[in-house]
N, C-alpha and C positions, 0 to 999 in steps of 0.2 A: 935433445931428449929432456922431459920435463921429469922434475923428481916429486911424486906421489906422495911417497913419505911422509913429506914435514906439512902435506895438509890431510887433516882429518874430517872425516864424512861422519853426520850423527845422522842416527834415522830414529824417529821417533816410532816407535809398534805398541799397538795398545793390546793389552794380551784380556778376552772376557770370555767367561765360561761358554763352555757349549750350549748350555741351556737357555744360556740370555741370548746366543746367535741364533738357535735353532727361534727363540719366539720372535727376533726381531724378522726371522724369515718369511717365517707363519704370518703376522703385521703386514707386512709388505704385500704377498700374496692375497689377503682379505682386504685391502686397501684400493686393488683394480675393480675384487667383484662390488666392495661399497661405493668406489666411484661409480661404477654402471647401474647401482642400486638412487642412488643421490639423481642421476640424470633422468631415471626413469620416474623417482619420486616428484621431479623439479618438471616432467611431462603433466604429470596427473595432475598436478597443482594447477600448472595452466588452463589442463582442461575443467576441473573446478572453477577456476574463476572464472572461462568464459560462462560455465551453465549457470553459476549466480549471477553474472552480469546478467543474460538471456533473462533469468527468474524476473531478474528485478525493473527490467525494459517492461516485460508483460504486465508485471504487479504495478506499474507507473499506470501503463494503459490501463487497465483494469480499473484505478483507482479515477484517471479520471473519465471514464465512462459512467464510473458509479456518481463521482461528483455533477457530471452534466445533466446525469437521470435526479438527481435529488436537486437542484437547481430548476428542474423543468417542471419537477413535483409542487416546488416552492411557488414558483410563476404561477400554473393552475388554482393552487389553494388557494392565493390572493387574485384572481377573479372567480372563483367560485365563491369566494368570499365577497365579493362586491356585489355580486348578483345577488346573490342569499337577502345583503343589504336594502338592493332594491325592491324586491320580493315581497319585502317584509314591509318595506311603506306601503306597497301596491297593497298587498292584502289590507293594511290597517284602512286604509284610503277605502278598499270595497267591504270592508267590517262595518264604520262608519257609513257608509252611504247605504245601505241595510240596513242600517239602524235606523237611520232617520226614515228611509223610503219606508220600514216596519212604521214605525211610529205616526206618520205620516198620514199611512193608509188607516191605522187604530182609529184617530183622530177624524178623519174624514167620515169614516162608517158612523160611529158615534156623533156627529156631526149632524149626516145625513139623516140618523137614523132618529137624533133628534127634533129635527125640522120636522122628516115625517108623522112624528108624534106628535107633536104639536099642531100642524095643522088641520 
């Protein structure tokens, strides 16, 4: 037989009002519905960021559809711009030869018209 006695058992008990048990109970029990709240929030999150990824995939394309359209624009303007160039000599080119063919012909009537008088 072993003798009890001569050892002593401490038990340490911590003694708190009702009021601080009953809220750390309250705590606990709004602790399951905020974790289901957190996992539900931590869903919707997800799905945010795939619709912004989605946004910003589009808005890339978008952007360089507009870049290809305004590069295409660009091209155009620099041959319609060289044309315009050529155009422009051609004209001056048949300005000039009008003038002179004008002048030409002044010249010739007056000419002619001289000689007639004269003889």
């Amino acid at each position: 037989m072993k003798n009890c006695a001569g050892q002593s058992r401490t038990t340490d008990t911590l003694c708190f009002p009702v009021e601080t048990i009953k809220k750390v109970l309250i705590a606990a029990e709004q602790k399951k519905v905020l974790e289901g709240q957190v996992i539900l929030l931590n869903q919707r999150i997800m799905g945010l960021n795939d619709i912004v990824r989605n946004m910003v995939e589009k808005d890339s394309v978008t952007v360089k559809l507009y870049t290809d359209q305004i590069q295409i624009t660009k091209e155009q303007k620099s041959l319609y711009q060289s044309q315009i160039t050529s155009l422009e000599k051609a004209l001056r080119k048949e300005r000039r030869k009008r003038f002179w063919t004008g002048a030409g012909g002044v010249v010739t009537t007056g000419l002619a018209l001289y000689l007639f008088a004269t003889k």
